[in-house]
Residue, then its C-alpha position, 0 to 999 in steps of 0.5 A: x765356175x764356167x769356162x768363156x770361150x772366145x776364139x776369131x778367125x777372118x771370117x767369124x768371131x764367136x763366144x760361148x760359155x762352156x761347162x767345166x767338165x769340158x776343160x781336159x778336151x780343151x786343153x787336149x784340143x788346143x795342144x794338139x792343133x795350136x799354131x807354130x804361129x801363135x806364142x807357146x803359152x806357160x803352164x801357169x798361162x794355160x787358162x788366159x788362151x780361152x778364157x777372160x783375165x782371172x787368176x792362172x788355174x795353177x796359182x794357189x790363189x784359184x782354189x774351185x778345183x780347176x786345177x786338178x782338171x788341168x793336173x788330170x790333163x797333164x797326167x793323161x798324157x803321160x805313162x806312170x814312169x813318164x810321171x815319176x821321172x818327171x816329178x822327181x819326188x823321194x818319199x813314198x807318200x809323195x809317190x802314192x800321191x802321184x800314182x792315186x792322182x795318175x789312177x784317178x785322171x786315167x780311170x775317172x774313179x770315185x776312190x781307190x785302193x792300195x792294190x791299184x796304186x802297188x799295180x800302178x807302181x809295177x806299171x811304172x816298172x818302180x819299187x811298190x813301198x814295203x810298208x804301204x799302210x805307214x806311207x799311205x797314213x804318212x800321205x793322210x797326216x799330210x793331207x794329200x790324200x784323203x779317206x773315203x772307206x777304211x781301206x779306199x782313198x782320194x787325192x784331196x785338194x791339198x794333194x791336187x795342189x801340190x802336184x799342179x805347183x809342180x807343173x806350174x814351175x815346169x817350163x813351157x818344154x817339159x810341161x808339153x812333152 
């Protein structure tokens, strides 16, 4: 999928077809120079202020991967702990898929390990899970996080999702801050 630009000042109108890698600084740019004049859009509207009329990247009917660019957006905004405290979530394996998502948007790897995701717990100052291989097999019997090597994983589809129907019921105050 491309990204449709369309954007209008007094002066000048202009189109362009963007690449999909180009969404996060999108997203990046108009959030941080978008106008007290202009309506403050819904997460769930986010992709309907640069694009032509399609399903919202964070309803579950758009599945082309667009919505873990718009969830790597988020979380690069944030700190771990802000993650956690934000997306209340109990269970480990529901928080191992917040650090391992959180991981991948802040260091654009192809996997990780269980070491990464313990030192992402401690940098969110909470409890590492005392069992991690029956959390992180707890995370995969879910399908929210998926297997590359025997001891390296993934956020899946399935996880991205789970997360961006999170933020997509977030209102427009907690999904910006």
């Amino acid at each position: 999928m491309s990204i449709k630009l369309r954007f209008e000042h007094p002066s000048m109108q202009m189109q362009a077809v963007l690449k999909d890698d180009a969404l996060v600084e999108l997203l990046t740019f108009i959030t941080k120079h978008k106008s007290d004049e202009a309506v403050t859009p819904t997460a769930a509207q986010l992709p309907s202020v640069f694009t032509e009329p399609q399903p919202s990247i964070l309803s579950p009917v758009n599945q082309t991967g667009e919505r873990s660019v718009v969830v790597k957006a988020w979380l690069g905004k944030h700190s771990a702990a802000e993650v956690l405290n934000k997306i209340k979530w109990d269970t480990y394996p529901e928080k191992i898929l917040l650090m391992g998502a959180f991981h991948e948007s802040k260091e654009e790897v192809d996997s990780w390990r269980s070491a990464d995701i313990e030192n992402r717990f401690v940098e969110a100052k909470d409890s590492r899970p005392s069992n991690f291989p029956r959390d992180i097999g707890n995370g995969i019997k879910s399908g929210f996080i998926t297997t590359i090597t025997p001891r390296t994983y993934i956020v899946s589809r399935t996880g991205w999702n789970k997360i961006a129907d999170v933020l997509g019921k977030m209102s427009p105050e907690e999904f910006n801050s």
